[in-house]
N, C-alpha and C positions, 0 to 999 in steps of 0.2 A: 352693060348687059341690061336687054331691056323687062320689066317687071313682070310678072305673069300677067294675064289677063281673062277675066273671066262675064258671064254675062250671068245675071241675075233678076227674076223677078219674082212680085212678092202677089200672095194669094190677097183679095179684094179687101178682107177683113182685118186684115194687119199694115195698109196704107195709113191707119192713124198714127202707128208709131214712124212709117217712112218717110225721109225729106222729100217736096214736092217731084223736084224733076225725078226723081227713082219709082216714080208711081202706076208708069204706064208699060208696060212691053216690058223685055227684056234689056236692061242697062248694062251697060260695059264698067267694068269696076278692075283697077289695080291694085293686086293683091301682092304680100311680100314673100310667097312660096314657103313660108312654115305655120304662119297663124292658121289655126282650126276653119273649119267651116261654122264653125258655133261661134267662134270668134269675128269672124268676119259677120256675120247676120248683124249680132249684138252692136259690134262696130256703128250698125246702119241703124243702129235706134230700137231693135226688136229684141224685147226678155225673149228667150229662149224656153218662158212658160208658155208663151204663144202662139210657138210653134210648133207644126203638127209634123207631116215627112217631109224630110229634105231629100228631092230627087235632084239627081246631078247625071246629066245625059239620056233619062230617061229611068236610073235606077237609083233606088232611093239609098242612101249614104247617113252613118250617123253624123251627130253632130263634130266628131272629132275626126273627121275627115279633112284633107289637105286637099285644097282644091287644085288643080294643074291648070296651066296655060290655053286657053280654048275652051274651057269646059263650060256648060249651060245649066246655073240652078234654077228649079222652082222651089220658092219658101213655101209650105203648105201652114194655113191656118191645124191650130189645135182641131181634134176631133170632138164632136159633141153628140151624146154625154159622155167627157174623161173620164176616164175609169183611172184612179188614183191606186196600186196594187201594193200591197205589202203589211195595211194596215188601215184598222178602219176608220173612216170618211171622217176627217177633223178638222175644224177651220182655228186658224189666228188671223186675229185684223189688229190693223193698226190702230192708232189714236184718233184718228180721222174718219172711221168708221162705225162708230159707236150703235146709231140708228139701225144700219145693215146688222150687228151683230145682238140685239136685246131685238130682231123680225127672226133673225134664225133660229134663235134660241126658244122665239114665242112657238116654234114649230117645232121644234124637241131636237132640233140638230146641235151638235158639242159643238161649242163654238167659243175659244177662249177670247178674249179684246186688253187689250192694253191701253186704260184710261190715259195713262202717262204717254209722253215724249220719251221713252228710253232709249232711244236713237237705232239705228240700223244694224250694228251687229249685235245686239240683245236681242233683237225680234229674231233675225236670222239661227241664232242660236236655238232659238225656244223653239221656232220648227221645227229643227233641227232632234232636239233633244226630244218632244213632245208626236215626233211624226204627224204634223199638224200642215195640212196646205194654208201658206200664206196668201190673204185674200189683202191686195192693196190698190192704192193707185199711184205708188212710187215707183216707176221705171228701176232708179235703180238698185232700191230695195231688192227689188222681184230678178237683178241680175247677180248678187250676192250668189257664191258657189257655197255657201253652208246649207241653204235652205235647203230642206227637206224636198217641198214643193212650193207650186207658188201659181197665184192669177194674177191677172192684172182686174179691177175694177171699171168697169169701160163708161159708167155712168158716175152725174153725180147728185141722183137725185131715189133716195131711196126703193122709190116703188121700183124704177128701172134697175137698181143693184139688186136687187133682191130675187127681181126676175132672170135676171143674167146666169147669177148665182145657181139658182135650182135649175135652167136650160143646161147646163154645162156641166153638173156635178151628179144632178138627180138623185140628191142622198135621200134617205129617209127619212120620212117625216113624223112626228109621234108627235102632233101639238098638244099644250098646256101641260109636258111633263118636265119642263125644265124652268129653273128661276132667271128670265129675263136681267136679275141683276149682277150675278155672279154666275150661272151656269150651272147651279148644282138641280140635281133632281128633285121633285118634288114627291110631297106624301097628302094624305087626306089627312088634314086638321079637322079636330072640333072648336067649338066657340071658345071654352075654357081655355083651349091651349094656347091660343092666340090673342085671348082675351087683352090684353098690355096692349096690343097694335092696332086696337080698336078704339074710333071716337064713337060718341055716343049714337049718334043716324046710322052707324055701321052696321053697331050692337043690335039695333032693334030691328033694323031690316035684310039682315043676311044670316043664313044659318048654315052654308057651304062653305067650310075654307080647303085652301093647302098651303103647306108650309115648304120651304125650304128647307131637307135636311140639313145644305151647309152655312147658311146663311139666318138661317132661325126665319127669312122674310114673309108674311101670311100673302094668302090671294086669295081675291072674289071675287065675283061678279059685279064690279061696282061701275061708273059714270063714263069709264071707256072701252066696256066691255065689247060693246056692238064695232067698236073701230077695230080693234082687236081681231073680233069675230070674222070680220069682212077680209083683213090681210089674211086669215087661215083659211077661209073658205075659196079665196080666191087662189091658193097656192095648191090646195087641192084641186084643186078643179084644172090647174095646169096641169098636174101631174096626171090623172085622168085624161086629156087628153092627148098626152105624151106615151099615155099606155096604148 
């Protein structure tokens, strides 16, 4: 009996994760008549974060759909800005991500990071448990069926993740109210309180702090403030004119 057969192609934006010859038009794919249509995608290299509608003859089909013999899909990229429902906007990154997640944080968005390697179903889990969209660039991480949610990271160079990140999510932004080293919120310090975390050039030339309530950690204005300054004014100023 001969296998079902179906034809398939994939929206422009998600040819990174497709093998070359499946990149153009619709391709003829053998399929074994019970794996899912989510199944089959993934099969082809594509997290299932990444995609947006699946149309199948013209009408759009969930992912657990049973393709039949003849039938014609288009993969649609995810839509932008995701709108992630059920709970509010929360990122986990991997161990590989670090830079990306102390720029999100610099901007007031919750963003937990895992300095360690604890492997893939730990992260998976914390999603999971945390209702946190998993931000990686582990394919197969991001195809893990525990995750809550998930992206894939399509750059690998800070400025560019960082930009990705807020194009697609467009969370809120509340800069300098979060501790870049742990995540927790910050309060307005005096000199006294922070006094311990201060060298002497600190002492004598800053009179603004804030602390970390969880972390005890001080902040000021000090030697890379203006680098700083520029990643926030420039993520606002995205969002401006996204408005």
């Amino acid at each position: 009996m001969n296998r079902p057969e179906i034809h398939v192609q994939f929206a422009t934006d998600l040819h990174l994760f497709v093998p070359h010859g499946r990149r153009r038009g619709a391709t003829a794919l053998g399929t074994d008549g019970v794996s899912t249509l989510g199944h089959v995608v993934e099969s082809l290299g594509v997290p299932l974060t990444e995609v947006g509608a699946l149309v199948v003859d013209g009408r759009e089909v969930p992912p657990g759909h049973v393709p039949k013999d003849g039938e014609t899909v288009t993969v649609h990229a995810v839509r932008r800005p995701q709108r992630v429902p059920g709970a509010p906007l929360r990122f986990l990154l991997d161990v590989h991500l670090g830079t990306l997640a102390r720029r999100l944080r610099l901007l007031g968005v919750d963003t937990a990071y895992e300095s360690l390697d604890i492997g893939d179903p730990a992260l998976a889990a914390r999603s999971a448990a945390e209702r946190r969209v998993m931000l990686s660039r582990d394919r197969g991480l991001l195809r893990r069926r525990e995750l809550w949610a998930g992206a894939y990271v399509y750059s690998t160079r800070p400025d560019d993740q960082l930009r990705d990140v807020l194009d697609r999510f467009s969370p809120d932004l509340r800069p300098w109210t979060r501790c870049t080293a742990c995540n927790g919120l910050l309060r307005e310090a005096t000199k006294e309180e922070v006094a311990e975390q201060l060298k002497g050039g600190t002492q004598r030339s800053y009179d603004v702090f804030a602390q970390c309530r969880e972390c005890r950690r001080a902040y000021w204005k000090g030697a890379h403030h203006d680098q700083l300054e520029a990643i926030v004014e420039q993520a606002l100023s995205m969002r401006t004119q996204a408005d």
